[in-house]
C-alpha positions in Angstrom: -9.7 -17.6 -14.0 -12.5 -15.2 -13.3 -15.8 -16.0 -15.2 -18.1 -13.1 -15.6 -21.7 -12.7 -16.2 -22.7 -10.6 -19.4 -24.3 -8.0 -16.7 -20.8 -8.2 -14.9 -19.1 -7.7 -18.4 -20.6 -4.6 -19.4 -20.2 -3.2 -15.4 -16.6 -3.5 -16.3 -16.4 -2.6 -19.4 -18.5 0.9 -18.6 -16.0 1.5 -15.5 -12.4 0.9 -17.6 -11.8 4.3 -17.0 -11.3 4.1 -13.8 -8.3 1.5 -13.9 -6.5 4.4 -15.1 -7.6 6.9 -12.7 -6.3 4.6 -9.7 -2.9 4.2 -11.5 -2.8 8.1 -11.7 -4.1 8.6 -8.0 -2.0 6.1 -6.3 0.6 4.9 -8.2 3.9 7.6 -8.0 6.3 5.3 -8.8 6.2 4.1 -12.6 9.4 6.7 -13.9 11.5 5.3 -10.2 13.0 1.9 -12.4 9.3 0.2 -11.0 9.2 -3.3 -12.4 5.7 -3.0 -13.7 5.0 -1.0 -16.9 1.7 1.4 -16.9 0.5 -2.0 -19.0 1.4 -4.4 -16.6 -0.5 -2.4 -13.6 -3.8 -1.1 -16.1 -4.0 -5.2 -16.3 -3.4 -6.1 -12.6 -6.1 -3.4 -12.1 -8.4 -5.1 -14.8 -8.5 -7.9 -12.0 -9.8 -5.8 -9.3 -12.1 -4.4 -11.4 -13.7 -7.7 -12.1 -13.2 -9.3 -8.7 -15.4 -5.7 -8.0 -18.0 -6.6 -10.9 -18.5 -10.0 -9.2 -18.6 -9.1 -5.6 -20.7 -6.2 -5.7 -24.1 -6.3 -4.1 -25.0 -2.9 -4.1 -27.1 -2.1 -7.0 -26.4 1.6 -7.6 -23.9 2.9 -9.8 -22.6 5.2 -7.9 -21.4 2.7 -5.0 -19.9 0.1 -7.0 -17.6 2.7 -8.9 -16.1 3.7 -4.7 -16.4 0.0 -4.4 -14.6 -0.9 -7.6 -11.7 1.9 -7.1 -10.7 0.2 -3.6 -10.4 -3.1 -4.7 -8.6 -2.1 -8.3 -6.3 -0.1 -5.6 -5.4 -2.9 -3.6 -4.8 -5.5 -6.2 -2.1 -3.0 -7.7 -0.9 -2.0 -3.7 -1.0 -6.2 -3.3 1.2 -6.8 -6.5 3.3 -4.1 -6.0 4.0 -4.8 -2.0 4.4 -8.5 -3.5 7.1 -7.4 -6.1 9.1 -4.5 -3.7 9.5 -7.3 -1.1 10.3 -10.3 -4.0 13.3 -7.8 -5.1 14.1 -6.7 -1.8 15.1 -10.4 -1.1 16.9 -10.9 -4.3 18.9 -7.7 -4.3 22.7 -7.7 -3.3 23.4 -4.5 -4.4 21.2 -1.2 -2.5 20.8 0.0 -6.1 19.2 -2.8 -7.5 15.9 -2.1 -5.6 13.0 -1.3 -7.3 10.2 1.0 -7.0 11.3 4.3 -5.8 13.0 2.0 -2.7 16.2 4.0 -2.7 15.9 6.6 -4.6 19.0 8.7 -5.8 17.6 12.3 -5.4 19.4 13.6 -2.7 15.4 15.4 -1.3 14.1 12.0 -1.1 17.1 10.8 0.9 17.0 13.1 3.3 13.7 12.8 3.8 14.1 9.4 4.4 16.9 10.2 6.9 14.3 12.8 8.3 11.5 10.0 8.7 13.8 7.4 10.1 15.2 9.8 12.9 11.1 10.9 13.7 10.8 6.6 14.3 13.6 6.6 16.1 12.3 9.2 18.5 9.0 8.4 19.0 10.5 4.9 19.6 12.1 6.2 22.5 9.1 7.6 24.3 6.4 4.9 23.4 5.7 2.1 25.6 3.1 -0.9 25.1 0.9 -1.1 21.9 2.1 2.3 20.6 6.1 1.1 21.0 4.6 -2.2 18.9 3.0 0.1 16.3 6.3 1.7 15.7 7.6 -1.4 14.8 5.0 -2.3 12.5 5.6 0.8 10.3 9.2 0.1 10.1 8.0 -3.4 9.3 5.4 -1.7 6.6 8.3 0.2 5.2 10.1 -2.6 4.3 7.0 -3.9 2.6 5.3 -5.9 4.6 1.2 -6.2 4.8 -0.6 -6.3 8.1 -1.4 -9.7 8.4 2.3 -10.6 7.7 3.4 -8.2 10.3 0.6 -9.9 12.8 1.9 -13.9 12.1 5.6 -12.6 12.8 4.6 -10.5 15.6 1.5 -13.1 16.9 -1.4 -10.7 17.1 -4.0 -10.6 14.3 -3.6 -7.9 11.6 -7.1 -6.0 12.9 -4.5 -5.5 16.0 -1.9 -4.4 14.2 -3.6 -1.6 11.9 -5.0 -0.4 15.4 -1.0 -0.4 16.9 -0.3 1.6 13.8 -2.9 3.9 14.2 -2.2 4.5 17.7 2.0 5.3 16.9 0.6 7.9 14.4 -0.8 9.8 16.8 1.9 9.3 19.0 4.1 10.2 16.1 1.5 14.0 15.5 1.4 14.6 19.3 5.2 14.7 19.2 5.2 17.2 16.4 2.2 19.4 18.4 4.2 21.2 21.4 1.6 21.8 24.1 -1.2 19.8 22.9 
């Protein structure tokens, strides 16, 4: 249970506002059969907000509201992630998955198809830590964080955001001819 001071209490209170401004920002998949309501996330958003209020060191309004909208962003990215891959793991059927997983608009398939076929081919020319950052974003597809991707593939999740981050490139240089 979080315990706030009164000065941490009124931060919050004064930056409600932007709970629902994250939701509308980051979240696109509420009307996609998501298991959380708008509710549910404005309250797993309430927690970052006060885990922000209670970490912050900064002093200045102006930092602690770009402070407080990452963290209220990732404890609704953390639940969400949490929930996708909880229902991935329970689902027998394809259309029981949750979250804009699978999707039946025919666009969103085909993107999908479109995006999977792009791995595929930049799997086929990458070597070393771009050919492992590949398989991390497949891995982060199918919901998985950094640092879980790290303990299955033994390499700290620092490593893996920076294997990532090297296949997107690879992934952009393949869609550059003569760059």
């Amino acid at each position: 249970m979080l315990s706030l001071t009164t000065e941490q209490r009124v931060k919050v209170e004064e930056n409600m506002g932007l709970v629902g401004k994250v939701i509308g920002d980051c979240v696109h998949t509420l009307d996609k059969g998501c298991i959380y309501t708008y509710d549910d996330l404005f309250q797993i958003g309430c927690i970052g907000l006060c885990k922000a209020s209670q970490t912050d060191r900064s002093g200045h309004e102006n930092a602690f509201s770009t402070y407080a909208y990452c963290l209220i962003r990732n404890e609704i990215y953390t639940q969400l992630e949490y929930a996708t891959r909880r229902s991935r793991e329970q689902a027998t059927d394809p259309a029981e998955l949750p979250c804009g997983v699978l999707d039946d608009s025919l666009e969103e398939r085909d993107a999908c198809r479109e995006l999977m076929g792009l791995l595929d081919r930049a799997e086929a020319t990458a070597t070393g830590t771009t050919a492992k950052g590949i398989r991390a974003i497949r891995m982060r597809i199918d919901g998985y964080s950094s640092k879980e991707i790290g303990q299955r593939l033994g390499a700290p999740a620092n490593h893996v955001t920076a294997w990532i981050s090297k296949a997107r490139n690879h992934i952009r240089m393949m869609g550059q001819p003569g760059i």
